[in-house]
C-alpha positions as CSV (number, residue, x, y, z in Angstrom):
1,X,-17.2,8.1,-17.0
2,X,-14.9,7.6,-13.7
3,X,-11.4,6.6,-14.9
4,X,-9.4,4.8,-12.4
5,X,-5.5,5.3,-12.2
6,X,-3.7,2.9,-10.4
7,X,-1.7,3.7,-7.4
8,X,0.1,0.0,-6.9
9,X,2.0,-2.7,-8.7
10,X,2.0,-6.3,-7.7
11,X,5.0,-7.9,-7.9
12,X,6.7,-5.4,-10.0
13,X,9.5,-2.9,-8.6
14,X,9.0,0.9,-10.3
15,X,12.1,2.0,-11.1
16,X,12.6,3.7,-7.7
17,X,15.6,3.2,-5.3
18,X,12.9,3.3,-2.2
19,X,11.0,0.1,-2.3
20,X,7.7,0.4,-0.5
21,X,5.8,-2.4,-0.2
22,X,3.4,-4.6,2.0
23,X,2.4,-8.0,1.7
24,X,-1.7,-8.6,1.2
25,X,-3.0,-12.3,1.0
26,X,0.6,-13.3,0.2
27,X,1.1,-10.7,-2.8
28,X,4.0,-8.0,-2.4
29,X,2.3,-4.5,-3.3
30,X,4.2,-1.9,-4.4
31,X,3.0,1.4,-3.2
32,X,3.8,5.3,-3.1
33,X,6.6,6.2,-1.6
34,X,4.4,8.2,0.9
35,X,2.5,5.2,1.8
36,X,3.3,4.6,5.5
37,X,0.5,2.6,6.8
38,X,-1.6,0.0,4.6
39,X,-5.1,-1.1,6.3
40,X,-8.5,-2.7,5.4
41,X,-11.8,-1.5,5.8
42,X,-15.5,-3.2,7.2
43,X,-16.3,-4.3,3.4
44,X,-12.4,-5.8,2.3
45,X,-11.2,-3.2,0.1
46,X,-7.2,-1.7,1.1
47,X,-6.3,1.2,1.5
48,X,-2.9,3.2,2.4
49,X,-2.2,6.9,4.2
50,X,0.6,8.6,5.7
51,X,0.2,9.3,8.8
52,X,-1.2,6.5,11.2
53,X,-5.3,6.3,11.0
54,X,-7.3,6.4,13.6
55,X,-11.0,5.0,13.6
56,X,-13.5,7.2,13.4
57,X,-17.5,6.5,13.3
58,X,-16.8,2.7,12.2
59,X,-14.3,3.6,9.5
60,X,-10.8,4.5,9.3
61,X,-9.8,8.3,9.3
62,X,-11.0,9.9,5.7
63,X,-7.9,11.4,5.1
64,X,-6.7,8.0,2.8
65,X,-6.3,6.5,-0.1
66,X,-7.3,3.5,-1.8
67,X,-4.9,0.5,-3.5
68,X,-6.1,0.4,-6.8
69,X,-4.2,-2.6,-8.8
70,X,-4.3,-3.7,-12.9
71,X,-5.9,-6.4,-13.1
72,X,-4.3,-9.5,-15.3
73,X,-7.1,-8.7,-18.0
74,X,-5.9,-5.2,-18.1
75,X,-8.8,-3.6,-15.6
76,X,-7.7,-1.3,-13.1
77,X,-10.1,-2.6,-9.6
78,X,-9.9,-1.7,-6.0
79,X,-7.9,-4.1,-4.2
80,X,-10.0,-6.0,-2.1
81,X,-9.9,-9.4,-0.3
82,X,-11.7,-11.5,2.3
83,X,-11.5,-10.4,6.0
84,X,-9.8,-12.9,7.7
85,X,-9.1,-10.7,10.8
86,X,-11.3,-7.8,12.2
87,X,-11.0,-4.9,10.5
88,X,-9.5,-2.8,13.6
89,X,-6.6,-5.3,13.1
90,X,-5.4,-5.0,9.7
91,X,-3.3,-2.1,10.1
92,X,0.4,-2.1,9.5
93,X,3.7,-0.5,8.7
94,X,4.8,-0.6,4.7
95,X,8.2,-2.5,4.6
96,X,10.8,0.4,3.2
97,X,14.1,-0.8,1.9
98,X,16.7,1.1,-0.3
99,X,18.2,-0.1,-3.3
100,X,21.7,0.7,-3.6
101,X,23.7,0.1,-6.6
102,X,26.2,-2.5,-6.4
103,X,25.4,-2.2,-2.6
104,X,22.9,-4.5,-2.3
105,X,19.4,-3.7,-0.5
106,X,18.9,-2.4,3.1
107,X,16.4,-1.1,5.4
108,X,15.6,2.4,4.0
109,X,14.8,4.8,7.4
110,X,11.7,7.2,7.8
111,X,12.2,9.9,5.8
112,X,14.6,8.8,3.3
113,X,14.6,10.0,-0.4
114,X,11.5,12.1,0.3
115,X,10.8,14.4,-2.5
């Protein structure tokens, strides 16, 4: 039996000074913190790497990894939504911002709080 583990939140901050996040039909993701680049394939599904992919044979590079999300029945699915755009499009940056205590929030710069 495959067991799928989720590797983002919606709408729900881990407890992690480094927010990153993208927006996907309207829904802030939370992702890894080594999530740099967030993208969707031919058939809808999302998926997010670390270094900036490249297409390759009709695809995007292999070396990725897909947004799996719970579900509000409890399911953990692949994220996937309608292409609105083609899929060449889709990729972007993951918004970074650092949460500071007492501080506020700011823009959190490439490389910070890497572990």
């Amino acid at each position: 039996m495959l067991t799928l583990t989720p590797t983002a939140m919606f709408d729900n901050n881990p407890s992690n000074p480094l927010e990153v996040f993208a927006v996907i039909e309207g829904k802030k993701v939370f992702l890894p913190p080594e999530a740099n680049y967030v993208m969707q394939d031919r058939r809808g599904l999302w998926f997010f790497c670390t270094r900036k992919p490249r297409p390759t044979e009709g695809d995007w590079t292999p070396n990725k990894t897909s947004i799996s999300c719970r579900a509000e029945q409890g399911y953990v699915r692949a994220l996937k939504t309608d292409r609105r755009r083609p899929w060449l499009e889709t990729c972007q940056r993951t918004v970074r911002v650092l949460s500071q205590s007492g501080a506020g929030r700011r823009p959190a710069e490439d490389g910070a709080l890497k572990h």
